[in-house]
N, CA and C of each residue as an Amber inpcrd file, in Angstrom:
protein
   690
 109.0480000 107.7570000 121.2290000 109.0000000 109.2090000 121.2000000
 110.3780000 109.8460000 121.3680000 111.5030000 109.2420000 121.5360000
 113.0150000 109.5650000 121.7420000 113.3370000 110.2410000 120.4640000
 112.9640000 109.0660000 119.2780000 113.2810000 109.8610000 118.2070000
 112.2690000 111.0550000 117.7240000 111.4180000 111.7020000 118.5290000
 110.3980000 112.2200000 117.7420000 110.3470000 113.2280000 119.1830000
 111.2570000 114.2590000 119.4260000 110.9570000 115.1530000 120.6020000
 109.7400000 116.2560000 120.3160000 109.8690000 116.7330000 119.0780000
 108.3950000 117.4100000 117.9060000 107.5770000 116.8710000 118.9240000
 107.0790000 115.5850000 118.4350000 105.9260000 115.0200000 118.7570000
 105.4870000 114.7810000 120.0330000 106.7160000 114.9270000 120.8910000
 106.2410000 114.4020000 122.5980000 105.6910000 116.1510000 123.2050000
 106.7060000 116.8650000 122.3570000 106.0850000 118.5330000 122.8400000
 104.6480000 118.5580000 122.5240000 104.5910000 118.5220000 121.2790000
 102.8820000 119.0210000 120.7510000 101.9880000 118.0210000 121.2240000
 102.4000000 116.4330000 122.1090000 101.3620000 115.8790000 122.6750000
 101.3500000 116.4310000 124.0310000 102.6010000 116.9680000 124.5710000
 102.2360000 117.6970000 126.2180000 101.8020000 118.8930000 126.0850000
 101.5520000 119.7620000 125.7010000 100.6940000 120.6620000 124.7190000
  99.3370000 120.6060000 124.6500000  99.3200000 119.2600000 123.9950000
  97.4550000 118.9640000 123.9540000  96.9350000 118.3540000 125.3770000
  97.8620000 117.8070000 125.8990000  98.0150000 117.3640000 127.1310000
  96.9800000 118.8690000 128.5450000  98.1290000 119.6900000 128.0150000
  98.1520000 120.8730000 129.0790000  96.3690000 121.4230000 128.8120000
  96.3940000 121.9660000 127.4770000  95.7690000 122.2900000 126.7490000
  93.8260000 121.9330000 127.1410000  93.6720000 120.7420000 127.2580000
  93.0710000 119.6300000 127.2040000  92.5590000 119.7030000 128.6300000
  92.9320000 120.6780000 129.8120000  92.8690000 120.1110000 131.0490000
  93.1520000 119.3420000 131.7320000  94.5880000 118.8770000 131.0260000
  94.7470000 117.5490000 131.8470000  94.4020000 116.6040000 131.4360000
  93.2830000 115.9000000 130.5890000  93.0890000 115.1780000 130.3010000
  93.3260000 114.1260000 129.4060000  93.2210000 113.1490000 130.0760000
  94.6100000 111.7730000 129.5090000  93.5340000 111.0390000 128.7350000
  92.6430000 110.9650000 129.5390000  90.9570000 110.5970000 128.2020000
  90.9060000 110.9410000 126.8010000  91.5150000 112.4580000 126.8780000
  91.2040000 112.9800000 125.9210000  92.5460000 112.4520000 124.9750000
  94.0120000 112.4650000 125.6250000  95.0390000 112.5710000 124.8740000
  95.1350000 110.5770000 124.6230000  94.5570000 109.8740000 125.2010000
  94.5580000 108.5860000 124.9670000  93.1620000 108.3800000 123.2900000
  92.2800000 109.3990000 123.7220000  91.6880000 108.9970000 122.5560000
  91.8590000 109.6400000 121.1230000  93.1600000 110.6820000 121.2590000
  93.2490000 111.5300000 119.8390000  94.2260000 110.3610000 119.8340000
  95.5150000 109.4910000 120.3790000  96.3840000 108.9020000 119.9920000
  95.5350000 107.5120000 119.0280000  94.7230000 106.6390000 119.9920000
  93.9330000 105.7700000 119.0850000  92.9130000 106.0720000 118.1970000
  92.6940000 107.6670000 117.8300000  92.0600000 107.5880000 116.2150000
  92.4530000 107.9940000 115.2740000  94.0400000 108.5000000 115.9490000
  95.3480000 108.7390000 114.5970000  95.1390000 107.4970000 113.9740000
  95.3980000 107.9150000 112.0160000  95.7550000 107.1050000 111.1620000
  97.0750000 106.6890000 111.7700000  97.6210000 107.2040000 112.1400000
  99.1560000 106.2900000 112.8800000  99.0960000 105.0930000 113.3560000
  98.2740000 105.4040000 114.2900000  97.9130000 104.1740000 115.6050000
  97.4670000 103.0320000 115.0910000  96.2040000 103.7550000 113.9960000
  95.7350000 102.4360000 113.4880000  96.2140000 101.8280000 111.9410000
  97.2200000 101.8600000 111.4420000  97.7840000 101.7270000 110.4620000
  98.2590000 100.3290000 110.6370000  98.0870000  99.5090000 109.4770000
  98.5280000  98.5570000 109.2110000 100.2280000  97.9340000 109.3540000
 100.7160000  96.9770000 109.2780000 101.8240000  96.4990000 109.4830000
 103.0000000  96.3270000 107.8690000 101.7270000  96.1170000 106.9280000
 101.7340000  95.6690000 105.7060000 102.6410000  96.5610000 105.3150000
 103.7380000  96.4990000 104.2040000 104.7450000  97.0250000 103.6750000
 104.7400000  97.4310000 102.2630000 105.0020000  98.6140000 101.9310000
 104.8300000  98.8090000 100.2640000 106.4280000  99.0460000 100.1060000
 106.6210000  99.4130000  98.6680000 107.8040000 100.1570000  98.2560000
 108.0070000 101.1280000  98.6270000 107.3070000 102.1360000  98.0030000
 107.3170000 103.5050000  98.9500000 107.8520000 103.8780000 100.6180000
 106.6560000 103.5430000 101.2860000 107.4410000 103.0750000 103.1040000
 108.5700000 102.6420000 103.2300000 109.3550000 101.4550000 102.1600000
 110.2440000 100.9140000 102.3480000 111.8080000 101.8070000 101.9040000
 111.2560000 102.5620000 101.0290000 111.8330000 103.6900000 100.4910000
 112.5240000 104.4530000 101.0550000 111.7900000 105.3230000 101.8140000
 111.4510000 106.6680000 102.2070000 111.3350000 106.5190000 104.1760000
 111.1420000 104.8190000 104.4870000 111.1670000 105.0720000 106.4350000
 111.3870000 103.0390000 106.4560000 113.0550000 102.7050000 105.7860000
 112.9470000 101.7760000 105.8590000 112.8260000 101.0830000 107.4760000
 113.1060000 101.5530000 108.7870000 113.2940000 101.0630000 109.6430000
 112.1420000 100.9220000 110.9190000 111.2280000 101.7530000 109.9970000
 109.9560000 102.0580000 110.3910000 109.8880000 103.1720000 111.4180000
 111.0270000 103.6700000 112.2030000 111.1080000 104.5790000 112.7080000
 110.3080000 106.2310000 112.6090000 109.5760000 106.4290000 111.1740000
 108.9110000 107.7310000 111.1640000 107.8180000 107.2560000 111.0260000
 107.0210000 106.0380000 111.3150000 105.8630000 105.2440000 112.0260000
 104.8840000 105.3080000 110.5020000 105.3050000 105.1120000 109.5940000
 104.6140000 105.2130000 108.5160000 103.7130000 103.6720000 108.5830000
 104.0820000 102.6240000 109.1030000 103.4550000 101.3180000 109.4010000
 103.9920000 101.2590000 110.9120000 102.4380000 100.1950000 111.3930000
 102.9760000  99.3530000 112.9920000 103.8740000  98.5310000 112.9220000
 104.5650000  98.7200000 114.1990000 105.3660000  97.8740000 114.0710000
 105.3950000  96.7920000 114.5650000 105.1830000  95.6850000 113.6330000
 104.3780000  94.1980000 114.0030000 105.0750000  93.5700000 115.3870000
 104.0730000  92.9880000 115.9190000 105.1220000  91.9680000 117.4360000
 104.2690000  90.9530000 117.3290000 104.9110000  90.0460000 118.1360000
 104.0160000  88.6710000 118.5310000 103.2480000  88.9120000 119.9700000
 102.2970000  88.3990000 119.5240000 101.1750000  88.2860000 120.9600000
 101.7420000  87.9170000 122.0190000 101.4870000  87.9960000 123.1400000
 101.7230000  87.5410000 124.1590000 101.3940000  85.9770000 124.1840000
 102.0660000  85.2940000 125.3200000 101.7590000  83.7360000 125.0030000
 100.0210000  83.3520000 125.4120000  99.8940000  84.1960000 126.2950000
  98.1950000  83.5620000 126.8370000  97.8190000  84.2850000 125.6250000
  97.6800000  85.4710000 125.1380000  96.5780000  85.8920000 123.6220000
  96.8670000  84.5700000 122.4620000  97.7920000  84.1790000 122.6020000
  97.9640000  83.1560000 121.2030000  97.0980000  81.6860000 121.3390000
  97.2850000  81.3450000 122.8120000  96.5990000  80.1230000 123.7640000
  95.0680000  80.4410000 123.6800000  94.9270000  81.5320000 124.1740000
  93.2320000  82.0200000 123.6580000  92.4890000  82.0160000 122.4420000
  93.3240000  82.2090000 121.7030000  92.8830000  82.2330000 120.4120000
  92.9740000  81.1250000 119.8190000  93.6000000  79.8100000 120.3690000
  93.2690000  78.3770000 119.8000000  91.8370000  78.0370000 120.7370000
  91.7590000  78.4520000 122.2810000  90.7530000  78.3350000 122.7130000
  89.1590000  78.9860000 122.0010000  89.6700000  79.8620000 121.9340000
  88.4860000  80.7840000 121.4440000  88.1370000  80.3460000 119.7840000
  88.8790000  79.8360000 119.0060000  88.5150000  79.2920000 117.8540000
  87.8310000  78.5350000 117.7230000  87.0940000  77.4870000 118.9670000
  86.7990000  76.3340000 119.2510000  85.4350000  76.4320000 120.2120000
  85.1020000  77.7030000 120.4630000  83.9480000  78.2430000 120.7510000
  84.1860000  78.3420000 122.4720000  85.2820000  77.8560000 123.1420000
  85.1970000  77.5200000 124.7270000  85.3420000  78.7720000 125.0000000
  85.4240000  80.0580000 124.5560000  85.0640000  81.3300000 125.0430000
  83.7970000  82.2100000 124.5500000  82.7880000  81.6820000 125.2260000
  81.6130000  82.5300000 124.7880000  81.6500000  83.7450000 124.9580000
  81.1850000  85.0770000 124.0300000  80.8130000  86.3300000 124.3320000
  79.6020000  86.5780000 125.3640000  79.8650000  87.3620000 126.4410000
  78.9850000  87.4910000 127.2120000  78.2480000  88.7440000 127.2880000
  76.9320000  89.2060000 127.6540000  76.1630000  90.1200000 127.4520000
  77.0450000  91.3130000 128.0020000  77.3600000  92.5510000 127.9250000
  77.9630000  93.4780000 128.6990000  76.5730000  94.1300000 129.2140000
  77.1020000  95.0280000 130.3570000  76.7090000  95.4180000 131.5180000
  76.3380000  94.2720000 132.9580000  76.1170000  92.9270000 132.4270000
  75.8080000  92.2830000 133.1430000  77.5750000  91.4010000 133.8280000
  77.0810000  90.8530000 135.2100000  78.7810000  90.0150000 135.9560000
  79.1060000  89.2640000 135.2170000  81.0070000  89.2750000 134.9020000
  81.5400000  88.4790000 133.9880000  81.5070000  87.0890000 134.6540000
  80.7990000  85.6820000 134.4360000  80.3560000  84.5890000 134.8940000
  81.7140000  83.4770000 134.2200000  82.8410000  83.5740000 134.9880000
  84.1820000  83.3000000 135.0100000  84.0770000  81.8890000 134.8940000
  82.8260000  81.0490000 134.9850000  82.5730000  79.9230000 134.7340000
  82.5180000  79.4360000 132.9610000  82.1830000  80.2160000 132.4620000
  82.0290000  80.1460000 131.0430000  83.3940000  80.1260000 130.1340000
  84.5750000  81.0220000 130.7020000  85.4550000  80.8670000 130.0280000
  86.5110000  80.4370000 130.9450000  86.5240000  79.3250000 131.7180000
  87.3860000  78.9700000 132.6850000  88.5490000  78.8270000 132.4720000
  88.3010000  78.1990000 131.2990000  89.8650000  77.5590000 131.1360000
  90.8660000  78.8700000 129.7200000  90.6980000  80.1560000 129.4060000
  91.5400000  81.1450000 129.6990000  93.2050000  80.8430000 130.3450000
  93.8880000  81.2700000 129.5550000  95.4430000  81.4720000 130.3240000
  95.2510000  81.9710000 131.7060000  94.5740000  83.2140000 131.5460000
  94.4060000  83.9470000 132.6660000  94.0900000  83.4150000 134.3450000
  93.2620000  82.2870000 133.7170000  92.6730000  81.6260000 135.6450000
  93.2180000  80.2830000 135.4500000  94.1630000  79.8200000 134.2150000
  95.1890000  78.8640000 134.6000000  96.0110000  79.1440000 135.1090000
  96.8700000  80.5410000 134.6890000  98.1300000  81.0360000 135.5050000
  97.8140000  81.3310000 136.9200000  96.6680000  81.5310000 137.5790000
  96.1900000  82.3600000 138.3740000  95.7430000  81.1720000 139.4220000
  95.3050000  79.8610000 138.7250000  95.0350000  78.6490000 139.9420000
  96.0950000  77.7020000 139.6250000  95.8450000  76.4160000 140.4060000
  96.6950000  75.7410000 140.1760000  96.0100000  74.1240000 139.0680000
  94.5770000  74.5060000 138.6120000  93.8890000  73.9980000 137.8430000
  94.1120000  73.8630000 136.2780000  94.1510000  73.1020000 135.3300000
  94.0020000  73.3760000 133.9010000  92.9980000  72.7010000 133.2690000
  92.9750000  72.8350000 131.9420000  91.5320000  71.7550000 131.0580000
  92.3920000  70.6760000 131.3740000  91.3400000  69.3960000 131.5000000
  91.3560000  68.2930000 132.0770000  92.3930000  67.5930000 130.9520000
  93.2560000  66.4580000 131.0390000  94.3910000  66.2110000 130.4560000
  95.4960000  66.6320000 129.4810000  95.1940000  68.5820000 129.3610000
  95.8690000  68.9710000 129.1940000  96.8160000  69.5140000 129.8010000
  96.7690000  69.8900000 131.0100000  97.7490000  70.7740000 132.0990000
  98.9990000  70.3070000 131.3760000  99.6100000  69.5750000 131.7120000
 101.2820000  69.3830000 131.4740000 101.4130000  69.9030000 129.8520000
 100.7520000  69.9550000 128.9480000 101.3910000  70.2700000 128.1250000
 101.3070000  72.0990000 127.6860000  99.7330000  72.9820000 128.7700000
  99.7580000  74.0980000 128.5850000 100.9190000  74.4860000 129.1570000
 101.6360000  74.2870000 130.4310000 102.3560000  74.3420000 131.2420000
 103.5700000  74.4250000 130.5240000 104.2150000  73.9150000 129.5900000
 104.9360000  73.6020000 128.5210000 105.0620000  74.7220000 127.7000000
 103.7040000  74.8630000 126.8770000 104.0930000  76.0270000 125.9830000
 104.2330000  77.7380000 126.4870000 103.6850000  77.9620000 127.9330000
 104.1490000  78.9010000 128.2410000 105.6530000  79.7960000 128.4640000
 106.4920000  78.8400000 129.0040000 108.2150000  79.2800000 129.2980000
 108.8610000  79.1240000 127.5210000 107.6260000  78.4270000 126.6890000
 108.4940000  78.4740000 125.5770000 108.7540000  79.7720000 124.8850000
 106.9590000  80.4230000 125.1630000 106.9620000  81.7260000 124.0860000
 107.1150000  83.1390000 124.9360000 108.2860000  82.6280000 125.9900000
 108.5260000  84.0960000 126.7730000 107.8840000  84.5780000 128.2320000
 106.9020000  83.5670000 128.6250000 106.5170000  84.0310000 129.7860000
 107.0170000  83.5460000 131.1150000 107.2850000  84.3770000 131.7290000
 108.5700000  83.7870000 133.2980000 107.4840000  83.5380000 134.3590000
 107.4100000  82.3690000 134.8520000 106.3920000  81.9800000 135.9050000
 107.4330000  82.0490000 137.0690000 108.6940000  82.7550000 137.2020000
 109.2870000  82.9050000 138.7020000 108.2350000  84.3080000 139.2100000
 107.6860000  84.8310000 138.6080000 106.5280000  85.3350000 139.5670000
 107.4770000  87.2020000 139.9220000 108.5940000  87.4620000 139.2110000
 109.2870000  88.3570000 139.0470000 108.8850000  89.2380000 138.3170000
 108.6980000  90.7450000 138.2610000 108.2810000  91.7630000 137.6630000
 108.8250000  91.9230000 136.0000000 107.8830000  91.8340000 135.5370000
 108.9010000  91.6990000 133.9280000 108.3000000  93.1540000 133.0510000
 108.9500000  93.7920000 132.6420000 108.1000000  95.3040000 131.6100000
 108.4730000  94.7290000 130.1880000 109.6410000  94.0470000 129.7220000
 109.3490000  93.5020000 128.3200000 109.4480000  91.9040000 128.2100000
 108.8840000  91.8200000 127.5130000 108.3950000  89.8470000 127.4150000
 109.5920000  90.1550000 126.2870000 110.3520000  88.4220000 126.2020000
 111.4050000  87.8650000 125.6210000 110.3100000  87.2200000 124.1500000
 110.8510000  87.8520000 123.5620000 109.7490000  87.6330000 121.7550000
 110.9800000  87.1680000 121.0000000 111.9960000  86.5440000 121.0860000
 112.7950000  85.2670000 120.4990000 111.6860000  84.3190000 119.5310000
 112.5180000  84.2350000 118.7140000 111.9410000  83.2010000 117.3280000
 112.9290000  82.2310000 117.8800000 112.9180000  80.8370000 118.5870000
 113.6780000  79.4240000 118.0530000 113.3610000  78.1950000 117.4060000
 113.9980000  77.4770000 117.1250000 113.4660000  76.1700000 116.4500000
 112.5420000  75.5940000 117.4060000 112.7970000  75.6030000 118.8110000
 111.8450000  74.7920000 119.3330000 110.3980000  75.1990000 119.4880000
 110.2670000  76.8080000 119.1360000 108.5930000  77.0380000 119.0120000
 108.0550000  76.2280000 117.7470000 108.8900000  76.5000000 116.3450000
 108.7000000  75.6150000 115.2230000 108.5070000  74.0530000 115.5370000
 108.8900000  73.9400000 116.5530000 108.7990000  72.1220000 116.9030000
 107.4350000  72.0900000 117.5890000 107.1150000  72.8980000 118.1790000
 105.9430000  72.8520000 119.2960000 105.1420000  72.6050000 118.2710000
 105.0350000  73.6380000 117.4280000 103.6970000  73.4570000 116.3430000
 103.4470000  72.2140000 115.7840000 104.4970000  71.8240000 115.4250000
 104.0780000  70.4220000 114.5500000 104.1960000  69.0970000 115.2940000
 105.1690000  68.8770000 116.7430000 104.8270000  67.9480000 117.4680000
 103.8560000  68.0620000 118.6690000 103.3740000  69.1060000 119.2500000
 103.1340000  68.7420000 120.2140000 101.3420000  68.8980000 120.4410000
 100.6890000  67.8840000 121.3110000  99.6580000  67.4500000 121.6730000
  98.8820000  68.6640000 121.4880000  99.1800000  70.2350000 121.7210000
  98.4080000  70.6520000 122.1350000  97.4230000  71.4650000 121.2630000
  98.5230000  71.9300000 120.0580000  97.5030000  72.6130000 118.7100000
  96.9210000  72.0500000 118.1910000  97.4010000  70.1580000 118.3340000
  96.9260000  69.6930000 117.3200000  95.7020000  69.3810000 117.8890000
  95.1830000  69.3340000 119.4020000  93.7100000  68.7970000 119.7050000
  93.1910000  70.2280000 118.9640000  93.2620000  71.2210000 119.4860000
  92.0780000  72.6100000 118.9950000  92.3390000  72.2580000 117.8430000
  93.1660000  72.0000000 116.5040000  93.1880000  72.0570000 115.0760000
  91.8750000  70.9310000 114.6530000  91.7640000  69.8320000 115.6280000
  91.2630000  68.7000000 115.1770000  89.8020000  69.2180000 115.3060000
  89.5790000  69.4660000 117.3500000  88.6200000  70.1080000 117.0860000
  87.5700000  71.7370000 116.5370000  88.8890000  71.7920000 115.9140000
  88.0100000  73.3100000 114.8350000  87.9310000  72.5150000 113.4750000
  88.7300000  71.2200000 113.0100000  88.0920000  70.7710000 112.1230000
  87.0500000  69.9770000 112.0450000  86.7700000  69.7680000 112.9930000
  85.4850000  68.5000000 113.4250000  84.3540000  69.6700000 113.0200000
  84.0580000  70.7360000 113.8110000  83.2840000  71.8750000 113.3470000
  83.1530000  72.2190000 112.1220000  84.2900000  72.5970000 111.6080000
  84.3070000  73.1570000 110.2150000  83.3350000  72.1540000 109.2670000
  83.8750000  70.9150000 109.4020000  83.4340000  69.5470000 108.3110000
  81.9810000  69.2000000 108.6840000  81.6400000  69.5370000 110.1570000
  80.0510000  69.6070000 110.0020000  79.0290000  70.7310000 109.8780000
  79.8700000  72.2030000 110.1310000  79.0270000  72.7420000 109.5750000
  79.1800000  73.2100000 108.1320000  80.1460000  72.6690000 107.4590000
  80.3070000  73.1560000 105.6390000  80.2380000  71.7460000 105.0410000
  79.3560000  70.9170000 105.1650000  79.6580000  69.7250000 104.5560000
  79.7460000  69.6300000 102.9790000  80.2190000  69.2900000 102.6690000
  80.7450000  69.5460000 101.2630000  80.4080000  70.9720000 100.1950000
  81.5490000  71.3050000 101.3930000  81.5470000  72.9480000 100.6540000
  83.0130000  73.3970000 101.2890000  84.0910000  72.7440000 100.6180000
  85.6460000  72.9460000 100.9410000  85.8800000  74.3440000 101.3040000
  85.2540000  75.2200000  99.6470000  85.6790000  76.7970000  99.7980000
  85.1290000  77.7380000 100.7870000  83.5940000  77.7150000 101.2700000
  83.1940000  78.0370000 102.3390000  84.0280000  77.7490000 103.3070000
  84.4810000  76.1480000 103.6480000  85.3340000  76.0170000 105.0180000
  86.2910000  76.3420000 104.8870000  87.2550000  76.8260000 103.7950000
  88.7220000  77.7510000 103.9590000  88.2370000  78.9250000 104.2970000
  86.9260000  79.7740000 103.8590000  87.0330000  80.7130000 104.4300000
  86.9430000  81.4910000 105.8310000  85.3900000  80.0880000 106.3820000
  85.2660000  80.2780000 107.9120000  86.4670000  79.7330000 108.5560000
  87.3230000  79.2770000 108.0340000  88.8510000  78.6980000 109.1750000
  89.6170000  79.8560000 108.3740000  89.5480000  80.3130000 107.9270000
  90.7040000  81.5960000 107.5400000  89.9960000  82.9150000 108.3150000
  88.9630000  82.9700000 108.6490000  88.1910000  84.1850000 109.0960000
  88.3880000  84.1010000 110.8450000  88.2540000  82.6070000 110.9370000
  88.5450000  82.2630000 112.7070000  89.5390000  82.7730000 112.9580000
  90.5860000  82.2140000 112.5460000  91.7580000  81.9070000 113.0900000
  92.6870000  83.5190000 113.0080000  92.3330000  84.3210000 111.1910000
  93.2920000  85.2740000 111.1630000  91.9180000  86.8170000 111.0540000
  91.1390000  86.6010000 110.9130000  90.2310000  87.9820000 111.6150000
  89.9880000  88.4180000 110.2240000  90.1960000  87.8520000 108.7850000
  90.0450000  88.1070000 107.6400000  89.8620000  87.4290000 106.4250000
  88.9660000  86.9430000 105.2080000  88.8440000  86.2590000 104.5030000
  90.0940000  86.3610000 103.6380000  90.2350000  84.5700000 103.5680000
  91.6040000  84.8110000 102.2870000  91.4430000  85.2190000 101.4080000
  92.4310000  85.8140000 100.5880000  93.1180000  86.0880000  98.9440000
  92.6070000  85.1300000  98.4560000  92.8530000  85.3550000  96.9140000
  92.8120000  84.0610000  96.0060000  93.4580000  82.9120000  96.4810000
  95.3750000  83.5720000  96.5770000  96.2910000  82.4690000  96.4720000
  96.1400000  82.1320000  98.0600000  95.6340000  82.6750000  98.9860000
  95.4690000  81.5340000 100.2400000  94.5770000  80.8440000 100.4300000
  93.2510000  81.3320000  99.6700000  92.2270000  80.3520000  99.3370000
  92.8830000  78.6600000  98.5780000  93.4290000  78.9110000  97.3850000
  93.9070000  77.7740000  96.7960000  94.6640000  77.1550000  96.8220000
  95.8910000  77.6460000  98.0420000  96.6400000  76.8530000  98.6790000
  95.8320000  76.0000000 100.1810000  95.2120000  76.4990000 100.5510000
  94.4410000  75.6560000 101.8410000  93.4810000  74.4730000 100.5900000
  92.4430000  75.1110000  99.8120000  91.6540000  73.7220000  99.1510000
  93.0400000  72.9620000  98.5800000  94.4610000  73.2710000  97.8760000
  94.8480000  72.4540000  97.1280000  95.3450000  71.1870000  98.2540000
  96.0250000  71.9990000  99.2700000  96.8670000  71.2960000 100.5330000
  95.6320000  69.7330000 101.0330000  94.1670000  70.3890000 101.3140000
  93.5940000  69.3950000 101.3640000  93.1850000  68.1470000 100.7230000
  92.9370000  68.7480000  99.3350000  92.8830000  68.0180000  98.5190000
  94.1320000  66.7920000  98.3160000  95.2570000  67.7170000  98.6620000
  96.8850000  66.7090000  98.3790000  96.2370000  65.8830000  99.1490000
  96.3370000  65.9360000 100.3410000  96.1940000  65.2530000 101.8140000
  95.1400000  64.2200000 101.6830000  93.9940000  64.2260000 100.9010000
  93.0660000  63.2870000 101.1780000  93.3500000  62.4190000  99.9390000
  93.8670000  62.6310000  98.9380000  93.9740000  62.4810000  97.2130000
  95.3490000  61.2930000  97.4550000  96.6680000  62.0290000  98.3100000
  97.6720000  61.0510000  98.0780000  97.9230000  59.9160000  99.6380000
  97.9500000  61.1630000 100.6600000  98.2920000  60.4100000 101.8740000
  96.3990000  59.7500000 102.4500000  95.3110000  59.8240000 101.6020000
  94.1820000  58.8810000 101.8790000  93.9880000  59.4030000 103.3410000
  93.9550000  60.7400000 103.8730000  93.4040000  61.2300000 105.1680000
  92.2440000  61.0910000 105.1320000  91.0700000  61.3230000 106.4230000
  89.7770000  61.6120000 106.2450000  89.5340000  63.5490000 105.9050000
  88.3780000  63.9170000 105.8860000  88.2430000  65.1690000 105.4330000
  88.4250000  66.0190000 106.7850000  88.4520000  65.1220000 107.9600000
  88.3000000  65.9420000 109.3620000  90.1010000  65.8530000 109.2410000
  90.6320000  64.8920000 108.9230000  91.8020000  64.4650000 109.1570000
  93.0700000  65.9230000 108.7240000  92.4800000  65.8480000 107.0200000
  92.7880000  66.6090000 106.0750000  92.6990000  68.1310000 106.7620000
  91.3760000  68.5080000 106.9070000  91.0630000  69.9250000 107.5980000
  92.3850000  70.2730000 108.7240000  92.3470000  69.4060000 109.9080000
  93.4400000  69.2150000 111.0250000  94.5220000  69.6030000 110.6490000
  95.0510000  69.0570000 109.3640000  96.5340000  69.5770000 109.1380000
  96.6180000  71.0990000 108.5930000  95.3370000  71.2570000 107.7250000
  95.1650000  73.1260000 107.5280000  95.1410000  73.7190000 108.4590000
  94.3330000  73.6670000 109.3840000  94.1310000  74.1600000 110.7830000
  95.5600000  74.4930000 111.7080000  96.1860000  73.6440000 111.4080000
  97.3980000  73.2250000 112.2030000  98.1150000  74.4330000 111.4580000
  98.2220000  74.0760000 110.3820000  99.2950000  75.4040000 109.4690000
  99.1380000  76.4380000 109.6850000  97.8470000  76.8740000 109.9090000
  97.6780000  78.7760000 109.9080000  97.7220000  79.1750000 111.6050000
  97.0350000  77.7910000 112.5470000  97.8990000  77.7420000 113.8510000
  99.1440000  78.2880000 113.6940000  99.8310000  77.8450000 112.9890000
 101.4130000  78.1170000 113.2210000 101.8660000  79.1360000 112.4120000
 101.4800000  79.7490000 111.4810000 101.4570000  80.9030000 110.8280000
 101.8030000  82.0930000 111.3770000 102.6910000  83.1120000 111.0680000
 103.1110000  84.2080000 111.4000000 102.3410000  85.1610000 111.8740000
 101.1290000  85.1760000 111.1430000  99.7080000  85.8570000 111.1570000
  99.0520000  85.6670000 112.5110000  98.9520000  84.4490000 112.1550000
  98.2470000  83.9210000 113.7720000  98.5750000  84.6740000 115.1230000
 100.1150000  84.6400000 115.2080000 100.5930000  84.4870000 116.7020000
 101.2750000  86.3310000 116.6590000 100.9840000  86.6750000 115.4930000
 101.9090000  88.2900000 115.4690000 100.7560000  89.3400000 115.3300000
 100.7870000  90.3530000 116.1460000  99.7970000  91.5420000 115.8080000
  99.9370000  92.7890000 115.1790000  99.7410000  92.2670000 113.7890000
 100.1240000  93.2130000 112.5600000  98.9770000  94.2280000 112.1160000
């Protein structure tokens, strides 16, 4: 709002206006087309607000490290939706970033390696007050993805799922692992790059189909999409 003093007046305004009410000025902000506007880039926008500064698109960030950890969890069903109005039964989704950071417990032979990917993607466990998380791109997050123990169990087991509940039905299972993982059915060309990738995979390097799936899984794991909230 620094660059936009206009806009901070006419929201203390609606503010005043409003009675005071922050209910009210929290819910005209989230049903602006602003707020909820996509990340996605045209010519035009690029034109006319290349820096994104006159908010014509969001401006994309990466998740926090526990939302990205959840969402390999939660792909894999270990976070059930629970009835609302009724007590959140903290037993069901135990193993959450949230009551790992919070005990000194993790899922059973994984600890050392959740423990691992946290200080990688920015989060400071000295227990120090932090207002902006460190959102650095390095090679070694790119390394995490493809070596380490831990995407690749959820990749394996969201392909173990996938391959039994789409049994020979490839294009169905690109779409329910493209719908898990990124909140939207693929395009053409990401449809036919996930069946072709598998196909490579089982056709030259002789993977199994769970095998094959694992390494798709693994890719959109590591995907820009995945871990950024655009």
């Amino acid at each position: 709002f620094r660059s936009h003093p206009e806009l901070l007046d006419w929201l203390a305004c609606e503010l005043i206006e409003s009675g005071w009410s922050v209910k009210h000025l929290h819910r005209l902000i989230l049903s602006s087309a602003t707020y909820q506007a996509s990340s996605a880039t045209n010519p035009d926008s690029l034109t006319q607000d290349a820096d994104g500064s006159l908010y014509s698109r969001f401006p994309a960030r990466r998740l926090e490290v526990e939302a990205i950890y959840d969402g390999m969890l939660t792909s894999i069903g270990k976070v059930p939706r629970q009835a609302t109005g009724t007590p959140l039964d903290t037993a069901k989704s135990k193993d959450r970033a949230l009551y790992i950071l919070t005990s000194s417990r993790s899922p059973l032979g994984m600890g050392v390696e959740i423990r691992k990917m946290f200080p990688l993607f920015g989060f400071d466990d000295s227990g120090r007050p932090m207002h902006d998380r460190d959102e650095s791109v390095t090679a070694a997050q790119a390394l995490w993805w493809l070596n380490n123990p831990l995407p690749r169990y959820y990749a394996t087991k969201l392909a173990e799922k996938l391959v039994k509940e789409h049994p020979g039905q490839p294009a169905e299972r690109a779409h329910a692992l493209h719908e898990t993982l990124l909140g939207r059915p693929p395009g053409s060309g990401a449809e036919a790059a996930m069946l072709g990738y598998a196909d490579e995979l089982m056709g030259t390097e002789k993977l199994s189909e769970t095998e094959a799936w694992t390494r798709v899984a693994l890719g959109l794991f590591s995907s820009k999409s995945f871990r950024m909230l655009e």
